[in-house]
N, CA, C and O atoms as CSV, one atom per row, in Angstrom:
chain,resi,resn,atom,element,x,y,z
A,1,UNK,N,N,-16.956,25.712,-84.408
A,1,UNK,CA,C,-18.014,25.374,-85.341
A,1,UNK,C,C,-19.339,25.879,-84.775
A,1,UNK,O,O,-19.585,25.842,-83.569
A,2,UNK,N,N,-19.931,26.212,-85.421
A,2,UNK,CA,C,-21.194,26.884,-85.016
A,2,UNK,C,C,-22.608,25.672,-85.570
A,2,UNK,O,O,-22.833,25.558,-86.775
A,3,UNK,N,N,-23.245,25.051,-84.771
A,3,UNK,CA,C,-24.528,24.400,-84.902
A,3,UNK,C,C,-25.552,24.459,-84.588
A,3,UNK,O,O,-25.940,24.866,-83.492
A,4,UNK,N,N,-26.452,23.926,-85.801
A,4,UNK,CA,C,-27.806,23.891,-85.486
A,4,UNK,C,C,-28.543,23.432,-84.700
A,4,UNK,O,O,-28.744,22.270,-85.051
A,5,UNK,N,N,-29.433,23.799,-83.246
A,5,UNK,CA,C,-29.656,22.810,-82.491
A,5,UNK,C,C,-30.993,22.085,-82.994
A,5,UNK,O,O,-31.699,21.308,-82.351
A,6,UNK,N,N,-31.129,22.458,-84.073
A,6,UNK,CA,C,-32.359,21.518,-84.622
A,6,UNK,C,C,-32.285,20.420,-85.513
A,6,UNK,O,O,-33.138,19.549,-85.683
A,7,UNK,N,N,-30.786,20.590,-86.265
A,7,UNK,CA,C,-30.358,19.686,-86.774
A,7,UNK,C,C,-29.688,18.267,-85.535
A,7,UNK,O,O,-29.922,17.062,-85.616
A,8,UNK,N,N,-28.950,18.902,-84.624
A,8,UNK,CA,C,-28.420,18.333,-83.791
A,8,UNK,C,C,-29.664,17.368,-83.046
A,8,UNK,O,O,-29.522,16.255,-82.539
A,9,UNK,N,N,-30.870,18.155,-83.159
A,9,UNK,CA,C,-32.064,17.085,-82.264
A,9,UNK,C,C,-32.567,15.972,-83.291
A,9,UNK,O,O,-32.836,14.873,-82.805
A,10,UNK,N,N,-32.717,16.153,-84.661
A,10,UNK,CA,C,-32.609,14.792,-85.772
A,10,UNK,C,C,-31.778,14.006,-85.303
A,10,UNK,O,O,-32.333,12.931,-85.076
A,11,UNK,N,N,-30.222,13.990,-84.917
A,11,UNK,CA,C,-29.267,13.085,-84.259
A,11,UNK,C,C,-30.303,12.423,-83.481
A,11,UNK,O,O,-31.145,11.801,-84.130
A,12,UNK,N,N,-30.392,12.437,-82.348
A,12,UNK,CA,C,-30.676,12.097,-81.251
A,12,UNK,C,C,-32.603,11.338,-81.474
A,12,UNK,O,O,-33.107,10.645,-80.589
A,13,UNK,N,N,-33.276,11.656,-82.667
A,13,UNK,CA,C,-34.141,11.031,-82.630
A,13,UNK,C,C,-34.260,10.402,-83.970
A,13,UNK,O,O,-35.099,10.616,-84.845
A,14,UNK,N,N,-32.712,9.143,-83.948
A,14,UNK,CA,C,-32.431,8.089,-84.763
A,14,UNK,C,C,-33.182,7.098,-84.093
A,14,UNK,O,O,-33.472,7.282,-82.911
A,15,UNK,N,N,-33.623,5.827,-84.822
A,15,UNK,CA,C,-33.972,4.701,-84.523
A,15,UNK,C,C,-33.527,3.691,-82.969
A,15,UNK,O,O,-34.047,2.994,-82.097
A,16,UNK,N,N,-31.983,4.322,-83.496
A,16,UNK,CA,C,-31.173,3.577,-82.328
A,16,UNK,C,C,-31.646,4.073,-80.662
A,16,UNK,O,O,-31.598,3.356,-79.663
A,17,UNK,N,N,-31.985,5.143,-80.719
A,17,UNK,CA,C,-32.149,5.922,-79.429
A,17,UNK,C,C,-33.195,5.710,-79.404
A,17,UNK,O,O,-33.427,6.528,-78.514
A,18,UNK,N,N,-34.395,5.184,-79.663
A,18,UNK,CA,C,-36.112,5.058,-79.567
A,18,UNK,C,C,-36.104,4.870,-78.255
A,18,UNK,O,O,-36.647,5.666,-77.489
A,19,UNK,N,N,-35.500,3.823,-77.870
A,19,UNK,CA,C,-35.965,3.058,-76.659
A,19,UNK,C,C,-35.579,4.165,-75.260
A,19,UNK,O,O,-35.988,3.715,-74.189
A,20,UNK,N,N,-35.152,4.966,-75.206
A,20,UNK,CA,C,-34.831,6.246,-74.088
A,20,UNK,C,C,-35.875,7.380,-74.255
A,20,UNK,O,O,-35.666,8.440,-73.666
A,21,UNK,N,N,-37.168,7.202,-75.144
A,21,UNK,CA,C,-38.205,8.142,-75.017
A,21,UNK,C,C,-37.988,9.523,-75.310
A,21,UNK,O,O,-38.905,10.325,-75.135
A,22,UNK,N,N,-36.647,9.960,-75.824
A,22,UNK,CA,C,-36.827,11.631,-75.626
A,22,UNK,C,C,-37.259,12.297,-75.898
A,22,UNK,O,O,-37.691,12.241,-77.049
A,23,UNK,N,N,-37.466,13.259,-75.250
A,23,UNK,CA,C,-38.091,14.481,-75.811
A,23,UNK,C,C,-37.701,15.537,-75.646
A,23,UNK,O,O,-37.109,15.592,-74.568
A,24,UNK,N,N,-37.716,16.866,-76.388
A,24,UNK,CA,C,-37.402,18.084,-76.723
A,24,UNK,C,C,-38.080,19.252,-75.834
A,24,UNK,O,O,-39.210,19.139,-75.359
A,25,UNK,N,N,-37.180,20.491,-75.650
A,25,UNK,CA,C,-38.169,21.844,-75.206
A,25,UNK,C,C,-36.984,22.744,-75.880
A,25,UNK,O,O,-35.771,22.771,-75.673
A,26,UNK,N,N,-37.531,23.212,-76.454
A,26,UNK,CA,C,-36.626,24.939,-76.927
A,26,UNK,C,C,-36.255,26.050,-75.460
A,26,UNK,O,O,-37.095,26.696,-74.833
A,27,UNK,N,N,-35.121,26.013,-75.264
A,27,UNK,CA,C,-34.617,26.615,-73.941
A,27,UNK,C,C,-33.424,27.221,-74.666
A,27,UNK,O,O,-32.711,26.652,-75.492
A,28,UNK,N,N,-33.286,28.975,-74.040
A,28,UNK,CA,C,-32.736,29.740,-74.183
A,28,UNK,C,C,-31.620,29.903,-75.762
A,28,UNK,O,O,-30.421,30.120,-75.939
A,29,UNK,N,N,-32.524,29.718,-76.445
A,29,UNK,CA,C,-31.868,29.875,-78.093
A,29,UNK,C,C,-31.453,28.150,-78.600
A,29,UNK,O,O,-31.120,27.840,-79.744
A,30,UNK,N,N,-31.594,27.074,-77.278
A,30,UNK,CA,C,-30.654,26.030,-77.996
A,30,UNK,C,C,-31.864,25.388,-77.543
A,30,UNK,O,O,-32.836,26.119,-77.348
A,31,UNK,N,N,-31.981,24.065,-77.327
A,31,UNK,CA,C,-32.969,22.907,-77.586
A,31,UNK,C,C,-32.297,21.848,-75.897
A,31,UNK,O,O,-31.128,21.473,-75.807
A,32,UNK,N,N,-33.228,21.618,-74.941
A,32,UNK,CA,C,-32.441,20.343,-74.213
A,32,UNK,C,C,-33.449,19.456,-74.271
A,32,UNK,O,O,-34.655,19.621,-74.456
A,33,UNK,N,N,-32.586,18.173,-74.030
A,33,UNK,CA,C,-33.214,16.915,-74.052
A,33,UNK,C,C,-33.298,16.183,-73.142
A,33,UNK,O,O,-32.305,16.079,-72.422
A,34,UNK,N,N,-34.507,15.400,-72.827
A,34,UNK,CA,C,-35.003,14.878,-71.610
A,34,UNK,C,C,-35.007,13.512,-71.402
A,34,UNK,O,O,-34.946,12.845,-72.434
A,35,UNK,N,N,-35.037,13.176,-70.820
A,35,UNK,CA,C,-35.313,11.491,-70.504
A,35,UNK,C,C,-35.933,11.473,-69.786
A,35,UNK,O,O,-35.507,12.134,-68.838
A,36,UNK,N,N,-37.553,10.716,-69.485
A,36,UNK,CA,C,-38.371,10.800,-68.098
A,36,UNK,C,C,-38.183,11.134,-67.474
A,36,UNK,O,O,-38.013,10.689,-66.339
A,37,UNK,N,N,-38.031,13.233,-68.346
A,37,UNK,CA,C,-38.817,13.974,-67.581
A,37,UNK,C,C,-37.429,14.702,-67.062
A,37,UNK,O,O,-37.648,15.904,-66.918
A,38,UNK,N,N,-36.341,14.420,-66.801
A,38,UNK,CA,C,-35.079,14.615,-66.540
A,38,UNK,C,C,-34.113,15.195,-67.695
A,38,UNK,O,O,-33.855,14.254,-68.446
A,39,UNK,N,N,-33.474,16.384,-68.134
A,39,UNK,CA,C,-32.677,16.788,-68.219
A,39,UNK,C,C,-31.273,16.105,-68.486
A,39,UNK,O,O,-30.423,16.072,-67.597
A,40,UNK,N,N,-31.072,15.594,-69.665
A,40,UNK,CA,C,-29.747,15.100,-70.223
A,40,UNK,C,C,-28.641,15.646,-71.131
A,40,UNK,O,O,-27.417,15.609,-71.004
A,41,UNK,N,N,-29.360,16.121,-72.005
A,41,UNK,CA,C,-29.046,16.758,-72.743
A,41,UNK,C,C,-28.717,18.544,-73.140
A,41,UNK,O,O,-29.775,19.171,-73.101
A,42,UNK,N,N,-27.619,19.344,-73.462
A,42,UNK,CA,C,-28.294,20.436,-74.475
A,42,UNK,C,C,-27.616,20.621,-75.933
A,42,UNK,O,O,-26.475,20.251,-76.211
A,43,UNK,N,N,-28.452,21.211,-76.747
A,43,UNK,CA,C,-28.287,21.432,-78.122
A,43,UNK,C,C,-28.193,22.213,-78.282
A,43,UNK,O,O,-29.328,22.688,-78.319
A,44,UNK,N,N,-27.400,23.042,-78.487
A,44,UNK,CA,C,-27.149,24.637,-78.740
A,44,UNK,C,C,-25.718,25.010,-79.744
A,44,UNK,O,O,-24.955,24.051,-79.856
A,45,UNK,N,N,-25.383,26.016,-80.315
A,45,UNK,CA,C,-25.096,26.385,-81.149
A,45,UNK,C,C,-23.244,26.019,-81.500
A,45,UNK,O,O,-22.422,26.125,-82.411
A,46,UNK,N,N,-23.358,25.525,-80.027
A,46,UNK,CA,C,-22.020,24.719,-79.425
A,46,UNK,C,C,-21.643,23.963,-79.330
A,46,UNK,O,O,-20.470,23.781,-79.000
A,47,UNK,N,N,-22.922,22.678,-79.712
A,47,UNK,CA,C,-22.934,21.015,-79.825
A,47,UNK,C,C,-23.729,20.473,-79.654
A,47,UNK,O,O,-24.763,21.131,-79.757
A,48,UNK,N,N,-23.912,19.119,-79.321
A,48,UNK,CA,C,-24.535,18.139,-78.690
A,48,UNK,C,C,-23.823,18.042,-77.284
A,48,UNK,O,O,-22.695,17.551,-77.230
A,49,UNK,N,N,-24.359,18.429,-76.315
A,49,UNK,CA,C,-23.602,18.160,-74.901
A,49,UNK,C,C,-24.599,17.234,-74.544
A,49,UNK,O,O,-25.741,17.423,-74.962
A,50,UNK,N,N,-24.269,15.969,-73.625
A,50,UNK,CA,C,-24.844,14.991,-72.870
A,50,UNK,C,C,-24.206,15.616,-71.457
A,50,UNK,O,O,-23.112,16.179,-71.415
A,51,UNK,N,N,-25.161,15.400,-70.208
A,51,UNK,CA,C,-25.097,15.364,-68.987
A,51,UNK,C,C,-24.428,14.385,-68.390
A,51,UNK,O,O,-25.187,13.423,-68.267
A,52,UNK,N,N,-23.299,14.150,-67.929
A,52,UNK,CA,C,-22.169,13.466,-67.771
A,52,UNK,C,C,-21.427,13.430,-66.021
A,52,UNK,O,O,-21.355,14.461,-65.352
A,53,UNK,N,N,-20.987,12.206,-65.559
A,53,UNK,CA,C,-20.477,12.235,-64.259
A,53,UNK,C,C,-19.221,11.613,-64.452
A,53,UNK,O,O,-18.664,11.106,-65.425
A,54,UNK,N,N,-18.899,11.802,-63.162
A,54,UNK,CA,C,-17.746,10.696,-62.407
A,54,UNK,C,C,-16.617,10.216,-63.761
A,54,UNK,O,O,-16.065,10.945,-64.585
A,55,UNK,N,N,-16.567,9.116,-63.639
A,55,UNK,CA,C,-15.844,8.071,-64.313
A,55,UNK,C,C,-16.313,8.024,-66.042
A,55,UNK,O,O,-15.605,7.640,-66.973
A,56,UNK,N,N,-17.782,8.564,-66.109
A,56,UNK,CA,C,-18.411,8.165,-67.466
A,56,UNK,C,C,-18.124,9.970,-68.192
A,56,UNK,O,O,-18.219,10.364,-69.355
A,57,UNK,N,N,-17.832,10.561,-67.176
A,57,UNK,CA,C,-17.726,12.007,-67.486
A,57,UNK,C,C,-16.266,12.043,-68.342
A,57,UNK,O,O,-16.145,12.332,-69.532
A,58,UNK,N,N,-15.023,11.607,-67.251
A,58,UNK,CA,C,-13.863,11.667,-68.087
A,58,UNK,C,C,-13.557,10.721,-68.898
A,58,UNK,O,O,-12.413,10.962,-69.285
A,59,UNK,N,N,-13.963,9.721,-69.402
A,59,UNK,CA,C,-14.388,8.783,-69.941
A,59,UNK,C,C,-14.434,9.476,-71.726
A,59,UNK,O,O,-13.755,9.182,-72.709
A,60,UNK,N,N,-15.704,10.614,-71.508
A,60,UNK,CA,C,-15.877,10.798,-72.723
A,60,UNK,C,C,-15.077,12.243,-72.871
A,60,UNK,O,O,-14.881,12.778,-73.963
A,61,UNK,N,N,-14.671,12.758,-71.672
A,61,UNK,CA,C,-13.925,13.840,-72.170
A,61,UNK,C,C,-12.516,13.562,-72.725
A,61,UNK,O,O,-11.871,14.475,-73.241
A,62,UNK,N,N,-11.898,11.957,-72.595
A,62,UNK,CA,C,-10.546,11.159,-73.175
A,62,UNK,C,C,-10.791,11.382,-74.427
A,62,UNK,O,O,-9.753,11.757,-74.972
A,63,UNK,N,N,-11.726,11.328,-75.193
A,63,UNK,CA,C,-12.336,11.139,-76.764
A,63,UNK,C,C,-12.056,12.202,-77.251
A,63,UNK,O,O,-12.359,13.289,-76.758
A,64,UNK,N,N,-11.096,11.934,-78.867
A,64,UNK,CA,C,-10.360,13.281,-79.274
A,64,UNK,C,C,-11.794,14.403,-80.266
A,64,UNK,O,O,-12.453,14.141,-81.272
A,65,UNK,N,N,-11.775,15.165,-79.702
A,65,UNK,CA,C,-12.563,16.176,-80.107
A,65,UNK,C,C,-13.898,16.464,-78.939
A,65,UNK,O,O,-14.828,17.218,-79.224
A,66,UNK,N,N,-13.820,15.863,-77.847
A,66,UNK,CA,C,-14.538,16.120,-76.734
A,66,UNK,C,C,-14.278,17.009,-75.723
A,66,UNK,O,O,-13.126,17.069,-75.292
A,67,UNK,N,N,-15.328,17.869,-75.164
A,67,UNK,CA,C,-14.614,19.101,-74.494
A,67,UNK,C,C,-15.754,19.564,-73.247
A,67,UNK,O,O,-16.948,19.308,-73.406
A,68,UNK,N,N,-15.393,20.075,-72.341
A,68,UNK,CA,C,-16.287,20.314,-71.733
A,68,UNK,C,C,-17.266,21.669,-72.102
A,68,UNK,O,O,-16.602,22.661,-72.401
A,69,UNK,N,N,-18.272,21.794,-72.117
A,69,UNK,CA,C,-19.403,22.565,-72.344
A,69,UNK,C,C,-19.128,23.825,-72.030
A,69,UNK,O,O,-18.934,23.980,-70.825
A,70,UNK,N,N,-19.030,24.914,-72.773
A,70,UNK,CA,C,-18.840,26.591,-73.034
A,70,UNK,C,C,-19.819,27.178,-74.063
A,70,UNK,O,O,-19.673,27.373,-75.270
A,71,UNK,N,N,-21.417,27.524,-72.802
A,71,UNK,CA,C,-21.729,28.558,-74.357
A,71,UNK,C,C,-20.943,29.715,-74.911
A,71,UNK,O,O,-21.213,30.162,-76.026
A,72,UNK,N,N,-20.146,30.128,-74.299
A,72,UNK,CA,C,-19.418,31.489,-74.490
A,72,UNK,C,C,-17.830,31.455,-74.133
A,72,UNK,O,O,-17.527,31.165,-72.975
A,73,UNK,N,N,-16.944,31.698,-74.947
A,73,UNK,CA,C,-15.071,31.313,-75.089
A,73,UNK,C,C,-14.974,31.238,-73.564
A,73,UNK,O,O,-14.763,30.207,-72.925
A,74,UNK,N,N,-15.196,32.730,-72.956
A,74,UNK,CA,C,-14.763,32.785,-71.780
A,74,UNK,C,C,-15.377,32.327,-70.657
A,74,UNK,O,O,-14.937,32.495,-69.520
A,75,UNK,N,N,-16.421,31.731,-70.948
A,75,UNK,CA,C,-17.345,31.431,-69.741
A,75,UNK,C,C,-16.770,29.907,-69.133
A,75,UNK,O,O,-16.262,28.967,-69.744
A,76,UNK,N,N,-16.971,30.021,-68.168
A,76,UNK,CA,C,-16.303,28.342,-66.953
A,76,UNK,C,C,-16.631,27.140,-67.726
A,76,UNK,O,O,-17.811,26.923,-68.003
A,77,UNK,N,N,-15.832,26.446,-68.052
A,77,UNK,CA,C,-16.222,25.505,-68.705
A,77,UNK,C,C,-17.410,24.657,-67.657
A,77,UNK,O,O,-17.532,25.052,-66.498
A,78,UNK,N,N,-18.266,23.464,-68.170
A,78,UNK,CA,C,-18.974,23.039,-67.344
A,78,UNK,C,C,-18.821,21.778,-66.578
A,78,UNK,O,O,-18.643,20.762,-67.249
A,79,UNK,N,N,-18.857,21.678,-65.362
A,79,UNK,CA,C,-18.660,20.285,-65.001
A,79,UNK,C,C,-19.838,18.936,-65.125
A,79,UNK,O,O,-19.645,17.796,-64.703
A,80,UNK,N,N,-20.958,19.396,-65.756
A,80,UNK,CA,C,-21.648,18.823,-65.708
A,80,UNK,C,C,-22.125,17.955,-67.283
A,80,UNK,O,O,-22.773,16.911,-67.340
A,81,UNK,N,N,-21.594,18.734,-68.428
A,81,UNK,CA,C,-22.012,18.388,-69.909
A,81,UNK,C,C,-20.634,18.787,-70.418
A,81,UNK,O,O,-19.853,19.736,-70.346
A,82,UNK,N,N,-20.747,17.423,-71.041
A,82,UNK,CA,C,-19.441,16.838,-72.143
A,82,UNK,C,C,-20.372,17.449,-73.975
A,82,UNK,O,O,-21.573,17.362,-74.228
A,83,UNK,N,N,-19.370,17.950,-74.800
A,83,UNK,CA,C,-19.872,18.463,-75.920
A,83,UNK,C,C,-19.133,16.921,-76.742
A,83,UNK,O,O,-17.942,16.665,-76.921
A,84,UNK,N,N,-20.292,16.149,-77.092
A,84,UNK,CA,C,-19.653,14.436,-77.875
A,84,UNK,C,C,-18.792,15.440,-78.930
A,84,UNK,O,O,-18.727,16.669,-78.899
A,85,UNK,N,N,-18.126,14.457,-79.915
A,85,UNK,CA,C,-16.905,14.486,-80.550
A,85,UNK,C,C,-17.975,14.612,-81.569
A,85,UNK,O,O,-18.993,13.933,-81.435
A,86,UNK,N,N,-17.811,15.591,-82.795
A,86,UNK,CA,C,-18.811,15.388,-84.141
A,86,UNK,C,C,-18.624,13.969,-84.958
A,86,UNK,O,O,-19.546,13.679,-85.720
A,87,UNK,N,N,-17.895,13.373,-84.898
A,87,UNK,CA,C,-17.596,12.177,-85.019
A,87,UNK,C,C,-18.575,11.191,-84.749
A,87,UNK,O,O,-18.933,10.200,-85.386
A,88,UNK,N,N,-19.039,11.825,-83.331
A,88,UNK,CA,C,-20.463,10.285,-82.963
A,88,UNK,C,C,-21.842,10.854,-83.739
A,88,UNK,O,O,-22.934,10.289,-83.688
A,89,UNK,N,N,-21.583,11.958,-84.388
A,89,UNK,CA,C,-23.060,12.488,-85.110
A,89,UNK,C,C,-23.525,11.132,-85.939
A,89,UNK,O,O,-24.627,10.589,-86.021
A,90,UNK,N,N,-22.214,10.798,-86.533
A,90,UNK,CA,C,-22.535,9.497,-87.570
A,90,UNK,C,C,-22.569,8.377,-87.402
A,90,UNK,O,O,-22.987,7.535,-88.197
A,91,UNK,N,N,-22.044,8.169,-86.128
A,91,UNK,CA,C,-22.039,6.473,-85.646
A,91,UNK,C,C,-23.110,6.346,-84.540
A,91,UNK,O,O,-22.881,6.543,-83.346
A,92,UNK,N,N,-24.187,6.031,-85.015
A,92,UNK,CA,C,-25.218,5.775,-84.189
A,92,UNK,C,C,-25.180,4.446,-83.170
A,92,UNK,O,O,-26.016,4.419,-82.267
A,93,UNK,N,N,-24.210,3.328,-83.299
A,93,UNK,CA,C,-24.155,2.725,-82.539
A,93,UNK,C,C,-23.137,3.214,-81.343
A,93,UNK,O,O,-23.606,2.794,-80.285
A,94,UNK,N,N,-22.088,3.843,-81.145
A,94,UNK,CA,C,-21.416,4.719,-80.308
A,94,UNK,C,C,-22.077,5.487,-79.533
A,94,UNK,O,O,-22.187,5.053,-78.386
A,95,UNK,N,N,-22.723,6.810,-79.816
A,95,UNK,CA,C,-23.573,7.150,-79.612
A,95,UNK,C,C,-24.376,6.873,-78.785
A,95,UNK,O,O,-24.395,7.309,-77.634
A,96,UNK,N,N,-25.075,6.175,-79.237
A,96,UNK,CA,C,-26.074,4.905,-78.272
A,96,UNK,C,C,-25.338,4.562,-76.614
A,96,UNK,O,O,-25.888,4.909,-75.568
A,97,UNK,N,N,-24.325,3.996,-76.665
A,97,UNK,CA,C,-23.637,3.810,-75.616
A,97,UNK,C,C,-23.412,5.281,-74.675
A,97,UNK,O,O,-23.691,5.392,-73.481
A,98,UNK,N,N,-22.763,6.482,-75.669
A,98,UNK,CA,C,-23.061,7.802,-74.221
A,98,UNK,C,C,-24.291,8.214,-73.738
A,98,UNK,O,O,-24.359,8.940,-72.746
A,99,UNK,N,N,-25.360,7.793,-74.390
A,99,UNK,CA,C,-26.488,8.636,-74.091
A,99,UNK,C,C,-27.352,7.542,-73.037
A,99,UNK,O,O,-28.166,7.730,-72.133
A,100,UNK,N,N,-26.647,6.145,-73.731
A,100,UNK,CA,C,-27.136,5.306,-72.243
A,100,UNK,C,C,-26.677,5.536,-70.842
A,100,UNK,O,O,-27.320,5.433,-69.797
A,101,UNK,N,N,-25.191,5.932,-71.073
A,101,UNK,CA,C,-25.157,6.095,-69.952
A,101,UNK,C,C,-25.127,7.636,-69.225
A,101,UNK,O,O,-24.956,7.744,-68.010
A,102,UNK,N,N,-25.268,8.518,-69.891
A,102,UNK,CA,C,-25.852,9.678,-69.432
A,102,UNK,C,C,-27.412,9.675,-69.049
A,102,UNK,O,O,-27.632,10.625,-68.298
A,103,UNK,N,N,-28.440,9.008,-69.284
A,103,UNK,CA,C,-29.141,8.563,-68.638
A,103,UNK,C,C,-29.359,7.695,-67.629
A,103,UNK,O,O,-30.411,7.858,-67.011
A,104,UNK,N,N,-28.626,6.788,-67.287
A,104,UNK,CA,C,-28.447,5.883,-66.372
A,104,UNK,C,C,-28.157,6.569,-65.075
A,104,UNK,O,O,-28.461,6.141,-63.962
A,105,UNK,N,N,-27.474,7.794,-65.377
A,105,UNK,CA,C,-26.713,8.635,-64.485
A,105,UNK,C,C,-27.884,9.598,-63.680
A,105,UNK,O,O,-27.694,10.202,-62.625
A,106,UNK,N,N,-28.939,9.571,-64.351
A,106,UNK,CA,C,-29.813,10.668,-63.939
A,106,UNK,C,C,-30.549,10.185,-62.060
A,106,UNK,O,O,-30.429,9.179,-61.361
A,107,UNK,N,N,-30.979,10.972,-61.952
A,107,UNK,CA,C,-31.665,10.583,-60.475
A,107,UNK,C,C,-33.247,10.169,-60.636
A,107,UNK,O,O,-34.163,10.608,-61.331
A,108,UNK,N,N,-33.123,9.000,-59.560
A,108,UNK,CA,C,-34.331,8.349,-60.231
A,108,UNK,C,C,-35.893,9.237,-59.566
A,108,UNK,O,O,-35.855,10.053,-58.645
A,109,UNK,N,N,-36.840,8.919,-60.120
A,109,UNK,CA,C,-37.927,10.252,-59.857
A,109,UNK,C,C,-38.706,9.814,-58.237
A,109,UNK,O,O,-38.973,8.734,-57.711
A,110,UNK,N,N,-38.835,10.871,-57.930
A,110,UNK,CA,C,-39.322,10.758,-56.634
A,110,UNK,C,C,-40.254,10.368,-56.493
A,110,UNK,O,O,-41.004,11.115,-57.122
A,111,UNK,N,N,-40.925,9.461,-55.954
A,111,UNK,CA,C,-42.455,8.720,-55.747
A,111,UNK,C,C,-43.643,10.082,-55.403
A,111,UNK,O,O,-43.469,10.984,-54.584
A,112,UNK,N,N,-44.604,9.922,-56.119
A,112,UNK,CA,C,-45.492,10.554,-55.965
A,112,UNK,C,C,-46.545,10.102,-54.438
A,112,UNK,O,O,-46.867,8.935,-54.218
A,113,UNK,N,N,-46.814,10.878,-53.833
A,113,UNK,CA,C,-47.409,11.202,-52.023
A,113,UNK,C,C,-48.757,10.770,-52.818
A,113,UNK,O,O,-49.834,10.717,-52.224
């Protein structure tokens, strides 16, 4: 399936997600998404990928239509971003739950000197 990453960033700035602050930058044809300032997300023509680990990583790669992140057929899949199931486009309370914890996951910011 081929997507819009601008449609895909309307997802992500539903009501339900307010409280995680995100915000947008247009990067290399697709769109990623930030969380204070941190890198969670990308939107590109390939999905909604969330930034994903450990346990919460295979977690969502169990979920039927979840896959690991390929801008290109042949390119390495990624170990780092899960492409959600189009399925959670519509269930905003689901949803809610990966992107919490793909943020939770992030590293916390280094104290300013």
């Amino acid at each position: 399936m081929n997507y819009d990453p601008a449609v895909l960033r309307q997802i992500l700035t539903i009501p339900e997600l307010a409280e995680f602050d995100l915000t947008f930058k247009p990067m290399f044809g697709g769109i990623m998404g930030y969380a204070g300032g941190k890198v969670f997300a990308s939107l590109s023509n390939v999905g909604l990928a969330l930034k994903m680990s450990g346990k919460d990583r295979e977690a969502l790669l169990a979920l039927p239509g979840a896959c690991a992140l390929r801008y290109e057929p042949e390119s390495a899949p990624s170990k780092t971003y899960v492409v959600v199931p189009e399925a959670l486009h519509t269930r905003p309370d689901e949803l809610k739950i990966w992107v919490a914890r793909s943020v939770a996951a992030l590293p916390a910011a280094k104290p300013r000197r």
